[in-house]
ZAPAPA-333913 format. One record per residue (C-alpha): residue in three letters; x, y, z. Coordinates in pm, whole numbers, plus 50000, padded with zeros to 5 digits. Each point is the difference from the previous one (the first is absolute). Layout:
BEGIN
ALAXYZ ...
END
This chain:
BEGIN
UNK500005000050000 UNK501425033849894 UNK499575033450139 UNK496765007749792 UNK498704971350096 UNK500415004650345 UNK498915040449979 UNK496864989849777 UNK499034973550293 UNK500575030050294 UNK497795021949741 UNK497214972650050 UNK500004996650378 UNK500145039550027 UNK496815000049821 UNK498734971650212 UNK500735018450281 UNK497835029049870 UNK497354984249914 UNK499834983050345 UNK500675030450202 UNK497025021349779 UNK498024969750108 UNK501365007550399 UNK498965036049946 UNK496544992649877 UNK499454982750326 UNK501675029550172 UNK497305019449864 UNK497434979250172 UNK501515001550302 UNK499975031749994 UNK496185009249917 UNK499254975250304 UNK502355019750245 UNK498375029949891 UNK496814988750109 UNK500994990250316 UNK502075027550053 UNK502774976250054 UNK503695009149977 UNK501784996249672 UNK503884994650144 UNK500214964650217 UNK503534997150088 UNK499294966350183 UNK498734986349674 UNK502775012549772 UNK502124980550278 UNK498164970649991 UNK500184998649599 UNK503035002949997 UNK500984975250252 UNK497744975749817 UNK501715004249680 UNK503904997150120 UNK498714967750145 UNK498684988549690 UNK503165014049760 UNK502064970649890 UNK501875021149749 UNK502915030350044 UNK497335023750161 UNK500925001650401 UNK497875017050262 UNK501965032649912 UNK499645002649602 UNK495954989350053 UNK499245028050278 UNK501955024949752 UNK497714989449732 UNK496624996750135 UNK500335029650212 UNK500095022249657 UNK496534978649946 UNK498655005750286 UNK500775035450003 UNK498715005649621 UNK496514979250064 UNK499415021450313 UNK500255030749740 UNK497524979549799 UNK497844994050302 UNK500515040550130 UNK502185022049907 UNK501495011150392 UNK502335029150075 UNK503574993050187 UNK501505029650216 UNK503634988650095 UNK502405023150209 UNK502455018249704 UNK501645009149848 UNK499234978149639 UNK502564972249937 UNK500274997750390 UNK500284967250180 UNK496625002850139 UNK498825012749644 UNK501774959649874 UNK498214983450295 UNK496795014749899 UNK500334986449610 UNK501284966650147 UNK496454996250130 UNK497955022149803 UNK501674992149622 UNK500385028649717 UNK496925005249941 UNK498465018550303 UNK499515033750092 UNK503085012850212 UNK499705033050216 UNK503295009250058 UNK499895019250363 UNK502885014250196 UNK499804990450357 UNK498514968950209 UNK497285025750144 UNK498995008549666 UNK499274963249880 UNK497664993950340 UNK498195028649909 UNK499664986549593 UNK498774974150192 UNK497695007150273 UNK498105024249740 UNK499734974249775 UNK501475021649715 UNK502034966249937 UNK498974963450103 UNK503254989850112 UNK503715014650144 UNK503034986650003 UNK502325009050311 UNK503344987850151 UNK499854985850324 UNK503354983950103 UNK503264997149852 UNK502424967350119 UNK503095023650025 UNK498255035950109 UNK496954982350218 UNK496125015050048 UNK499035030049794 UNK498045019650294 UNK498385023149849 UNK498174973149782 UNK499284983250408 UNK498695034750115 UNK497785003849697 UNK498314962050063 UNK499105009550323 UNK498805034349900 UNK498524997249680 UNK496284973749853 UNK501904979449785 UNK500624962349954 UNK503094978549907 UNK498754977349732 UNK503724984549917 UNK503914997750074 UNK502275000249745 UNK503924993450019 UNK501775011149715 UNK504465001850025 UNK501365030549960 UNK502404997849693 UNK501715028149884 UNK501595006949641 UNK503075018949822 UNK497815018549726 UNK501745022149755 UNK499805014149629 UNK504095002150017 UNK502074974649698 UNK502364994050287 UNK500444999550389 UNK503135019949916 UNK497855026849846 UNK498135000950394 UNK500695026950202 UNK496945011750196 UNK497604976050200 UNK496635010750071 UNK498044978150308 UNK498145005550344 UNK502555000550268 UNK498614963650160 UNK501084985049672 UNK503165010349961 UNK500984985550375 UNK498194964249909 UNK502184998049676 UNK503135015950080 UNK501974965649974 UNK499525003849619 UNK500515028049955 UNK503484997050220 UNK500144971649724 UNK499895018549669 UNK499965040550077 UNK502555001450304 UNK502765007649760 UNK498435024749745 UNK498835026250309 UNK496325001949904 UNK497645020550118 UNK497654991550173 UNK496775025849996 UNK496924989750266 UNK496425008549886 UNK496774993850191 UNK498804968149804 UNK501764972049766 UNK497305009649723 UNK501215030750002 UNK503394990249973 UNK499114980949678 UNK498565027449870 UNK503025027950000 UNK502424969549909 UNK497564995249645 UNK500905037349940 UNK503934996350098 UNK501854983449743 UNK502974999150300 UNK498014985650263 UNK499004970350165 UNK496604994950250 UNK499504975850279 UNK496414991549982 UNK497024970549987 UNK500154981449655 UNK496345013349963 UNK501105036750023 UNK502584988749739 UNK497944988349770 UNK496915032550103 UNK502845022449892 UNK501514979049695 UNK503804994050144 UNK501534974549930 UNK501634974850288 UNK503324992749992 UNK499924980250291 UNK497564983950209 UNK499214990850396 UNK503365017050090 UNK498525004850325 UNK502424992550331 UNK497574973350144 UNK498024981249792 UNK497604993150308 UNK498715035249968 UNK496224996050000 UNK496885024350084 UNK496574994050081 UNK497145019249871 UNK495994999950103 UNK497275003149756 UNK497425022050179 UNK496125007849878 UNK496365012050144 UNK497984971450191 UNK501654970549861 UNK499884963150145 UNK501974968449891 UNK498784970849986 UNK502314972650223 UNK502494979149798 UNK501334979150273 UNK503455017050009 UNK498865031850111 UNK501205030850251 UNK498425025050176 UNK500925034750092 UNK498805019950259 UNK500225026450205 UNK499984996650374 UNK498685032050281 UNK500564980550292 UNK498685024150330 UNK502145017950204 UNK499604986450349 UNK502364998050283 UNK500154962049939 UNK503334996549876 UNK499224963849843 UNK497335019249743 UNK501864988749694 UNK501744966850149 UNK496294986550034 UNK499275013849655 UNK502764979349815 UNK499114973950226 UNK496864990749867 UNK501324994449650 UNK502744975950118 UNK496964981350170 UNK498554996949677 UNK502504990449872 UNK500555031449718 UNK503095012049883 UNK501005034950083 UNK502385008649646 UNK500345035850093 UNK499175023850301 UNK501125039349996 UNK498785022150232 UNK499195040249914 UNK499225024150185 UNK496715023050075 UNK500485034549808 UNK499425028350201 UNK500114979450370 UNK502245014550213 UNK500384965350162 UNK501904972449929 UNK496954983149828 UNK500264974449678 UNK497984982249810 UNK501214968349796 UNK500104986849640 UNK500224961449965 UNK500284973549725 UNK498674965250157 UNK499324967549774 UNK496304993649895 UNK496845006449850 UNK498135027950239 UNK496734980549970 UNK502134968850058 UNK498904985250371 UNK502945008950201 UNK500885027349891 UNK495695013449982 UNK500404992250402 UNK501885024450046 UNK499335025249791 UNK496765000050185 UNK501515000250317 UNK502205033549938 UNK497065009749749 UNK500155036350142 UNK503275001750006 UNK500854981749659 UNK500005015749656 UNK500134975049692 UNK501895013549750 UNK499674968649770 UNK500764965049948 UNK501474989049652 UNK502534975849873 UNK503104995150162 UNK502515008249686 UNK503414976550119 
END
């Protein structure tokens, strides 16, 4: 067989495959006329997971877990712009990391409202003027973003998902050569978590190194300086029409940050690997075992506690705090429901979704 051959029989299957996924679409279509009339929500992240679960288990060809969730999420993503066309806010700038983690989920199709602060996409969100945000919550390396913690307990919103996405970052450049380099644009946190190559390959040519506010804005003055170089995302790269010259030349390659999808009055349905985040406003008593008791009931029942950060009360002039907590579980699940009715006035739900490992 010869290389027409071969190219002629990848021609067929491609139209196979469109054929097929029209086919999926019509159905889509269906779906989502019936979710319409029940006013049910279009995006189902526990049934995305569970399709996609199903199908690595079923793949006896090249297609791992990995190349499968890459491919059906862009399916997923275009048949729920089939089903409804939904507005994204994500925190800024565009070609941001938060801006990649909201396309991993949300595919190139959607509406993206590009805000510039974590306030800003709670309020997109609260109002309604978009269905869903996308915020960062925790970084491995840097730890809890706070203000996203303050603005959970502060703000009606809900957590519908957790995504982890690694933070790779790229060489991007319109220069021939790296000889030809002499300035580097990037935000001050990424030239410290790449600095072993650039040790590596700019120690000896004394480059300059020029720190902006955001990576995507790096990318952007390096397009329009023929002598320059930019740190950035490989999405602001490619927003911005760079070139890479290298890739993932990032210090640790364990670099990964975790991001919420937020909406209005939104509830999961439980996939049996769930979490459940909370917030915690335990009363201020002279009972110094308030909060021992507290965590006490979830060991009882047996409930993981992944996470527990405590904040404190804006404007007390006490040493009062509330609490923000991760713990394993479905909320409706019956262990966990025990106690959520037990602290009910002192418990506020902030979601339960599927734990993304």
């Amino acid at each position: 067989m010869n290389l027409d051959d071969l190219r002629k029989g990848i021609d067929s299957i491609d139209s196979q495959l469109l054929e097929l996924l029209n086919q999926r679409m019509e159905l889509v279509k269906q779906v989502g006329d019936l979710k319409r009339e029940t006013k049910t929500v279009i995006y189902r992240p526990e049934r995305e997971k569970e399709i996609v679960s199903r199908l690595a288990a079923e793949s006896k060809g090249a297609l791992d877990q990995k190349a499968i969730e890459a491919i059906f999420l862009e399916i997923f993503a275009t048949a729920r712009n089939i089903e409804l066309p939904e507005k994204v806010a994500y925190m800024g700038p565009e070609g941001s990391f938060t801006h990649q983690a909201a396309e991993s989920r949300f595919g190139a199709l959607s509406e993206y409202i590009m805000l510039p602060s974590i306030q800003a996409v709670f309020e997109s969100v609260d109002t309604e003027r978009a269905r869903f945000g996308v915020i960062p919550i925790e970084n491995n390396q840097a730890g809890i973003v706070y203000e996203t913690v303050d603005l959970l307990n502060e703000m009606d919103v809900s957590i519908v998902a957790e995504l982890k996405i690694p933070i790779h970052f790229a060489l991007a450049s319109v220069a021939n050569h790296l000889t030809d380099i002499k300035r580097i644009y990037s935000k001050d946190i990424a030239f410290r978590q790449c600095r072993s190559f650039l040790n590596k390959y700019f120690e000896q040519q004394g480059i300059e190194e020029i720190q902006v506010e955001s990576t995507s804005k790096a990318a952007k003055m390096a397009f329009n300086d023929p002598e320059s170089a930019a740190i950035c995302s490989e999405i602001a790269a490619k927003l911005f029409g760079l070139p890479m010259v290298f890739q993932n030349i990032e210090d640790s390659s364990n670099n990964r940050t975790r991001f919420f999808i937020l909406a209005k009055n939104f509830e999961n349905q439980p996939s049996g690997n769930d979490k459940t985040t909370m917030i915690a406003r335990l009363p201020h008593t002279e009972n110094p075992g308030v909060l021992a008791d507290f965590l006490t009931d979830f060991k009882e029942q047996e409930i993981n506690i992944s996470k527990i950060e405590s904040r404190p009360y804006k404007g007390s002039q006490e040493f009062n705090f509330w609490f923000f907590l991760e713990v394993g579980g479905y909320y409706k699940d019956e262990k966990l429901s025990k106690i959520i009715e037990k602290h009910q006035d002192h418990i506020k739900v902030l979601g339960s979704y599927v734990r993304n490992i």
